[in-house]
Each structure stands twice: as structure tokens, then as C-alpha cells.
N, C-alpha and C positions, 0 to 999 in steps of 0.2 A: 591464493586462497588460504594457505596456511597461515601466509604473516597476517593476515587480517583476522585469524580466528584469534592466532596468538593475544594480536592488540586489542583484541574482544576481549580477552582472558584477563589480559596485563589492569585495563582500565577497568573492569568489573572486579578484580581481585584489588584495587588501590580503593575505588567508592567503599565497598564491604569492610577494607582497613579502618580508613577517614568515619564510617560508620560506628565503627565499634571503639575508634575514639574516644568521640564524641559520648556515646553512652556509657561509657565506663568514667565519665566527671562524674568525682562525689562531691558534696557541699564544700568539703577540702580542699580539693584539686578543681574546682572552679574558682575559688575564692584565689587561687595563684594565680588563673590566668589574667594577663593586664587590659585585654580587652574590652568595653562593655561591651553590656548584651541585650536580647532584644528575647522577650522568651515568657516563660507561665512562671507562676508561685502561686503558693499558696495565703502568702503572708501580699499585705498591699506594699510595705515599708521595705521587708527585707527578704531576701531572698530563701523559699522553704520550700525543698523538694520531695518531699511524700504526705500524705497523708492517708489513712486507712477509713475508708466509708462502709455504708451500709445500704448494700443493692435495695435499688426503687429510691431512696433519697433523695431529696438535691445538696448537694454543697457547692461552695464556690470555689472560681481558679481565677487567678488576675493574669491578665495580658499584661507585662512591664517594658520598662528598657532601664536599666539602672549597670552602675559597675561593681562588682562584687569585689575587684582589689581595695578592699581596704573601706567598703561603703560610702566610698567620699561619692562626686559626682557624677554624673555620666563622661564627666573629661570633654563634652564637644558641646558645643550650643549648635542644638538641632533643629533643622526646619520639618523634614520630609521622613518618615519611617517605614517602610513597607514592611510588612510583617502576617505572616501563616500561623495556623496551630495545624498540626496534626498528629494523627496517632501512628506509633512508630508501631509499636509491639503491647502485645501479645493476643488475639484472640477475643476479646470483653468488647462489648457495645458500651460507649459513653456518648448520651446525647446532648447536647445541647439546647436547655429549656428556653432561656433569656440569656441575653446579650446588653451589656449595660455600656453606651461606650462613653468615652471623658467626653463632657460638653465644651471644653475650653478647646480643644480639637476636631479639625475639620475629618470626616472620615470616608470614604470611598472602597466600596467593596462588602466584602464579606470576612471573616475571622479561620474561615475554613478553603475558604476559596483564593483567598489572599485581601489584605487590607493596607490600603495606605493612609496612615494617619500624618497629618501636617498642623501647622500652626502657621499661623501673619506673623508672628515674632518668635525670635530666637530664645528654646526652651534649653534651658541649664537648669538643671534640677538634680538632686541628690538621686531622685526616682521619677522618672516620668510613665506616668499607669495609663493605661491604651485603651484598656477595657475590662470589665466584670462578667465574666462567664458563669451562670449559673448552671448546671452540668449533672446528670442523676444517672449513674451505671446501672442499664438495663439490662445487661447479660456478664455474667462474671469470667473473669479466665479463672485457671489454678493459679497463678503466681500473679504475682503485681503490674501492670500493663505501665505502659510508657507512652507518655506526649510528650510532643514538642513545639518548641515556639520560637522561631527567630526572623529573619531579614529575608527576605526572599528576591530582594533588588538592592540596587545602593541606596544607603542613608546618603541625606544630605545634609552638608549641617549649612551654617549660615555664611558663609566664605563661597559654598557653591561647591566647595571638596567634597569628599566622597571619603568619608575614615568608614574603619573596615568595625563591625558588631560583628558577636558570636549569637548563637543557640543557647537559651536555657531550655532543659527539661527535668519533668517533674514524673513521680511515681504513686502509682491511683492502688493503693489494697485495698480487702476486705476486713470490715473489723472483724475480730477473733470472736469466733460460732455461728458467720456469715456462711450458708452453705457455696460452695464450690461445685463445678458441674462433675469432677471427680468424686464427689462425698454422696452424689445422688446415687441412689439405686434401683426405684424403684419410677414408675412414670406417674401415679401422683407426686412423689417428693420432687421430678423434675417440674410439674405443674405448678408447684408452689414456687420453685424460685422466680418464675417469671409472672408472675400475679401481681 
């Protein structure tokens, strides 16, 4: 009973590591890693991880796969990409209004649920775009919240291999004089943020 709590602890303390990884890429320290990736931005072309909105708005977030060593190709001519968005941290409701997804691609699923997007031919592209999320934060946190986007099965590329994609994620602010549920204090001014 103990070595099994142990190995409870060991692999919940390794995910949590592997976790905080992962969120601690800055546009920097992704741009070294030599993997592509499968993941959000803000930008359709290149790869852009924040931007600051304004609660009840919509703005948009792109579903991509692109490789960020060096912005050259994705490196594989891919058929099959399975791919998730979800929200990692913090606290804030972001919905998603419309869903736009590439017509040149066949798509199966959901974007939240999990999606597999495919092609009949072999896609080498500098950036291959998945889908257009139109997305409006209905409840704010204090600090900036976190999505994520990547593979949640094996890509295939055209050979039938199986190469290995990363995680992009992206960071959702408030623009500056957006009230925060910490700046409220009274229960009209909470009534208004969510109006």
C-alpha cells in the first residue's frame, strides 16, 4: 500500500513538473525548441502568445501547426492531425462564439472536445491553420489565464510515421481599466462586469 501511494506521488509530482514546463515557454524558449507544433496564436502567419482584451468582446485565436525553429516549414508532410484547445489556468470564463474551420481540410469532432483534421494530400506548409476561433471572456480572473492547444493523438504524416508535435500556448489579459473581480467592491460594480 505504501509503494503504490509512493508511485501515486512519484507520477503526480513528474505530470505537475512536465506541466510547468510546458507553461513556462516564452516566445523565446519556444522558438529553440526544434519540434513543430500544433497549438493557438493569435497571429494566422506566425506565431503570437498574448494578447489583452476587453471583457464581453469577441476577438480571435487561430488553431495552427507550424514550426517555430526558424519559421521555416512544419518539417513533415502531414496527412492526419488531431488536436484540443483547453483552458489550463486561471479562473476567467472564455467562450467560444464561432468556429471557423479551414475548408481545404476534412474535420471530425469538436475543438474542445478533441478534433481531427486530415487532408487527401500531403500538406507541407510553412503554417498549416486548423481553424478560426472567435472567443469573448465572460468572467475575468486577476491575472492573465492560459489556453492550450496541441495533439492529443499521433500526427501522421504521409509515409504513415508518426513524428512527434509539441503544445503551443497563448495568454488572454485584460486591457488596462478592465475591472478585475478583485477591483470590485461593491455588488452593483460586480453587476456590471458581467452585463
Amino acid at each position: 500500500m505504501f509503494i503504490r501511494s509512493c508511485n501515486r506521488i512519484l507520477a503526480l509530482s513528474l505530470a505537475i513538473f512536465t506541466l510547468t514546463l510546458v507553461a513556462m515557454i516564452s516566445p523565446t524558449g519556444a522558438q529553440a525548441q526544434s519540434l513543430p507544433a500544433i497549438g493557438l496564436s493569435f497571429d494566422k502567419d506566425v506565431y503570437v502568445e498574448h494578447l489583452d482584451v476587453q471583457l464581453n468582446q469577441d476577438f480571435v485565436v487561430y488553431a495552427m501547426a507550424m514550426n517555430l525553429n526558424g519559421g521555416g516549414t512544419v518539417n513533415q508532410q502531414i496527412t492526419s492531425m488531431p488536436w484540443v484547445i483547453h483552458q489550463v489556468c486561471c479562473g476567467a470564463v472564455v467562450e467560444i462564439m464561432e468556429v471557423e474551420l479551414n475548408p481545404a481540410l476534412n474535420h471530425d469532432g469538436h475543438p474542445l472536445a478533441g478534433m481531427v483534421s486530415s487532408s487527401d494530400t500531403c500538406l507541407d506548409q510553412e503554417t498549416i491553420w486548423l481553424a478560426t476561433l472567435t472567443v469573448r471572456m465572460v468572467v475575468p480572473a486577476t491575472e492573465d489565464i492560459l489556453w492550450a492547444g496541441g495533439p492529443f493523438g499521433p500526427v501522421t504524416d504521409c509515409d504513415g510515421e508518426v513524428p512527434l508535435f509539441s503544445s503551443l500556448l497563448v495568454t488572454i489579459g485584460l486591457e488596462e481599466g478592465e475591472p478585475t473581480p478583485s477591483e470590485t467592491s461593491s455588488w452593483g460594480q460586480i453587476k456590471a462586469v458581467y452585463r
